[in-house]
N, C-alpha and C positions, 0 to 999 in steps of 0.2 A: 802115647808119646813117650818114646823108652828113653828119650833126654829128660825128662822130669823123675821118670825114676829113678835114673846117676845123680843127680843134682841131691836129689830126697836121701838119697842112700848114702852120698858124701856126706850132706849138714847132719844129718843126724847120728854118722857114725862120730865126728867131731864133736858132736856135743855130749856122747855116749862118753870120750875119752877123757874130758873134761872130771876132774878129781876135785870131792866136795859137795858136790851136786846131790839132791835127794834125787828119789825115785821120777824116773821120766817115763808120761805117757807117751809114746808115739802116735802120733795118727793114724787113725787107725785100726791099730793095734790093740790085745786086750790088754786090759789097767785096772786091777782091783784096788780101788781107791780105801782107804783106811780112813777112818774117821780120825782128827785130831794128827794127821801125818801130812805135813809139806809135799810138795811134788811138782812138777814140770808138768807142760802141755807144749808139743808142736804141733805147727802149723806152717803149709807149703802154699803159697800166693804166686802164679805166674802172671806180671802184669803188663807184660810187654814183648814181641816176637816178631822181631826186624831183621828187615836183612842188613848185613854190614857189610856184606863184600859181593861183588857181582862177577860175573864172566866166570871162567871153567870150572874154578873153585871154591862156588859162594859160599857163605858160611848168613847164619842167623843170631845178633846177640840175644839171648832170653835174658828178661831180667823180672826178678822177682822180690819177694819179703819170706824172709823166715822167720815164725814168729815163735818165741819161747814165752809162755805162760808160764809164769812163776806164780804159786798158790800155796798162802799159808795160812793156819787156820789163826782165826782173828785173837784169839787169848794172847798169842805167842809175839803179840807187835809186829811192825813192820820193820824191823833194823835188819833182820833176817833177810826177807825179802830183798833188802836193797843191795844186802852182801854177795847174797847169788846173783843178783844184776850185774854188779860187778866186776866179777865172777866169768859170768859168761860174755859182758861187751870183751873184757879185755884178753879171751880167748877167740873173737869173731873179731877182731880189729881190722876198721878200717884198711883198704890200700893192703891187705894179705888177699893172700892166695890159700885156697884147701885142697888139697890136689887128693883126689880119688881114684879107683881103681879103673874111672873110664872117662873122666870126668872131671878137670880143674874149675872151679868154683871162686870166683873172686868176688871179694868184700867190699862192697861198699863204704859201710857206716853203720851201725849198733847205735840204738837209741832207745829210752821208756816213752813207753806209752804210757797215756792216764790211766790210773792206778785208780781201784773200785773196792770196794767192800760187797761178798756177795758173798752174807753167811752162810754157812762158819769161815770164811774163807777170805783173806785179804788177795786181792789178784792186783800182780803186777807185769804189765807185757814188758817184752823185750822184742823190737824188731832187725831185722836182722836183712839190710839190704844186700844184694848178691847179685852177680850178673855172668854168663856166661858165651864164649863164644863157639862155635858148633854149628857144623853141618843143617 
């Protein structure tokens, strides 16, 4: 499905661009994770693949969740963690548009998820609703 991969390839260059951020795994992708170092986790969820428009020129909205794992080791508190949340909602805001190189991507809503302890590591999600319209 080469619409999941514009979609993929938009949010994550977005969040690539994002200034502040530790080190981000992509999905994926390889990640040499560092003991005792912060980091990112994405994650691509298609939850939905509808048609929106009929007759010559249908089009399907996709709509999904992008999910940012923010991971910090537990010595270091969680004030950190909620700064990169913040961080990254208020670059995925709501009612925006991310427009890629084949591929506009519209925002939903940026929300936390429950937050876990899973030493050494404080984990906190960030979800990341998105919806797309497309062939």
């Amino acid at each position: 499905m080469p619409i999941m991969n514009d979609i993929r390839a938009t949010l994550d260059t977005a969040l690539a661009a994002v200034s502040g951020l530790p080190s981000i795994a992509f999905e994926n992708a390889p990640f040499d994770q560092v003991a005792g170092t912060p980091h990112l986790r994405t994650s691509l969820f298609l939850t939905s693949r509808r048609p929106a428009v009929r007759g010559p020129n249908p089009q399907h909205r996709y709509q999904g969740l992008y999910q940012v794992t923010i991971a910090i080791p537990t010595d270091k508190g969680t004030g950190s963690a909620f700064d990169y949340a913040d961080l990254i909602m208020t670059n995925f805001d709501g009612s925006s548009d991310i427009i890629g190189s084949d591929v506009t991507v519209s925002i939903e809503y940026a929300e936390l998820g429950a937050q876990v302890f899973d030493e050494p590591f404080f984990i906190l999600p960030v979800q990341i609703a998105w919806y797309v319209y497309a062939d």
